[in-house]
C-alpha positions in Angstrom: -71.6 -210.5 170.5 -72.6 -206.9 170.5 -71.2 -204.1 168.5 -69.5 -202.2 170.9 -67.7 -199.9 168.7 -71.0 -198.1 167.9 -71.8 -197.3 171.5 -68.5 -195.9 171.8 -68.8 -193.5 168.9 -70.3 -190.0 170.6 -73.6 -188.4 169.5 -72.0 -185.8 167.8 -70.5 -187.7 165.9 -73.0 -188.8 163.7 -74.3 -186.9 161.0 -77.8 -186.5 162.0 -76.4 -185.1 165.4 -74.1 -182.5 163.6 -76.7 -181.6 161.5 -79.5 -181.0 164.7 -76.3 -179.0 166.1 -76.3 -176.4 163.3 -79.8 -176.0 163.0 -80.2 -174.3 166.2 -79.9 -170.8 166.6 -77.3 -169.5 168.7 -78.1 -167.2 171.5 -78.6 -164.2 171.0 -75.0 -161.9 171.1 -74.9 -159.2 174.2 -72.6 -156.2 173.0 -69.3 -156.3 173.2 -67.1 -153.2 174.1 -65.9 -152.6 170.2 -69.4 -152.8 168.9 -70.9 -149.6 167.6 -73.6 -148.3 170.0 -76.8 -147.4 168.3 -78.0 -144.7 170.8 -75.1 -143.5 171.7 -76.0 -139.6 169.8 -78.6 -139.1 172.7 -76.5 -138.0 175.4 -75.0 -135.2 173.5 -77.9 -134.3 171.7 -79.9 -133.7 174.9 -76.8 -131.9 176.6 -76.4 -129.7 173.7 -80.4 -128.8 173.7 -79.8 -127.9 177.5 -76.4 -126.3 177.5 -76.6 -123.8 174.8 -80.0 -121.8 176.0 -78.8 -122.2 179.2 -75.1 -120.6 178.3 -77.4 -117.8 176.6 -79.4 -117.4 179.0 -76.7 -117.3 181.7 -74.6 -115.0 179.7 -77.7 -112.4 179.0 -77.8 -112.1 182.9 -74.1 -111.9 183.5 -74.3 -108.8 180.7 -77.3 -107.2 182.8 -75.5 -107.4 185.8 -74.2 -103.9 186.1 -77.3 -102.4 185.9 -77.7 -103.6 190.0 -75.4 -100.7 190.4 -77.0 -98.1 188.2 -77.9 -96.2 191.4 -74.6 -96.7 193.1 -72.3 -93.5 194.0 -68.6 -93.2 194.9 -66.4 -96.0 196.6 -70.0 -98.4 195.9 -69.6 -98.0 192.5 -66.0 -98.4 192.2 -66.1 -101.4 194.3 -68.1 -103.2 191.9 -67.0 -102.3 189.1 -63.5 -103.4 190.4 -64.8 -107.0 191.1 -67.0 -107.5 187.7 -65.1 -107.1 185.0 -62.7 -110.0 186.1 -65.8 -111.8 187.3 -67.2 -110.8 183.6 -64.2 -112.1 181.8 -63.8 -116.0 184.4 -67.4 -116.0 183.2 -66.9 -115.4 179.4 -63.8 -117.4 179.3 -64.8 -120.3 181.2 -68.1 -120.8 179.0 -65.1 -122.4 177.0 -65.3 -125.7 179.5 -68.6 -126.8 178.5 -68.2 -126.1 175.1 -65.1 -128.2 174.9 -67.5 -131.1 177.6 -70.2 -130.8 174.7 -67.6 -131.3 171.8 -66.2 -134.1 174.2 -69.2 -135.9 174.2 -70.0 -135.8 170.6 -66.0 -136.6 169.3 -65.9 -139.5 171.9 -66.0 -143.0 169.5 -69.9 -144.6 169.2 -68.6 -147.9 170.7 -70.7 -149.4 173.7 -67.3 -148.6 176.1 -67.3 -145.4 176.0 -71.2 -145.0 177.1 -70.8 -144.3 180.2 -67.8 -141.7 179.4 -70.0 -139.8 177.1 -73.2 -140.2 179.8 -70.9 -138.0 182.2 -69.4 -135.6 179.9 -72.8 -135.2 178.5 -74.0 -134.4 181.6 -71.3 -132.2 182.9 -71.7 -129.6 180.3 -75.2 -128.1 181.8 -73.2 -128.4 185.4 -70.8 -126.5 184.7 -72.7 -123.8 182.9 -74.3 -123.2 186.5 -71.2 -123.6 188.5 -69.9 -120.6 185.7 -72.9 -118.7 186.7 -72.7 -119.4 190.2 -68.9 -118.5 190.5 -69.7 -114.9 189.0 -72.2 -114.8 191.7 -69.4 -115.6 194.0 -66.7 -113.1 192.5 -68.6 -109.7 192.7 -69.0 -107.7 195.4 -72.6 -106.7 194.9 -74.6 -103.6 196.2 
């Protein structure tokens, strides 16, 4: 009569089995949400090579502003110069949004859930330096 308690006995079981199990490699691990992203410095490095010239740059053209109404007389000149000081000062003041967007993105944790997060801060800072600019644009009454 056959052994029939060997053929009941599983494959992995048996030592040879067990040891074929640990000698194969497990798949490789996809990142998990805690893990520390490698890359993640990019974002904010790039948005803070684009931000800050563009700040400047914005900011030197905001400051050269009045001298569109050099040649203005009278109720022209008072007219503007009513509307661009605040206009100056929204401008100056709200340069503080994409400085805080930039410090955002660089204070956010390095962990693979928070990519995306520091992907749109990252990318709002450079918005909002033209949406500054453009809002000055808005605010005074120009010649």
């Amino acid at each position: 009569m056959p052994d029939r308690t060997a053929a009941a006995t599983p494959a992995a079981a048996t030592p040879a089995a067990a040891t074929a199990a640990a000698a194969t490699p497990a798949p490789a691990a996809t990142p998990v949400a805690d893990d520390r992203a490698p890359r993640a410095w990019i974002a904010p490095a790039v948005a803070t090579v684009v931000t800050l010239p563009l700040a400047f740059v914005a900011f030197v053209f905001v400051a050269l502003a009045p001298m569109a109404c050099d040649s203005c007389s009278g109720a022209r000149s008072s007219a503007f110069s009513a509307s661009f000081m605040p206009a100056f000062w929204t401008f100056a003041i709200g340069l503080l949004l994409p400085l805080g967007l930039l410090v955002t993105s660089w204070v956010l944790p390095w962990r693979h859930r928070n990519t995306a997060r520091r992907r749109k801060v990252a990318a709002l800072a450079p918005a909002a330096v033209v949406l500054l600019y453009l809002l000055f644009l808005a605010l005074v009454d120009w010649p």
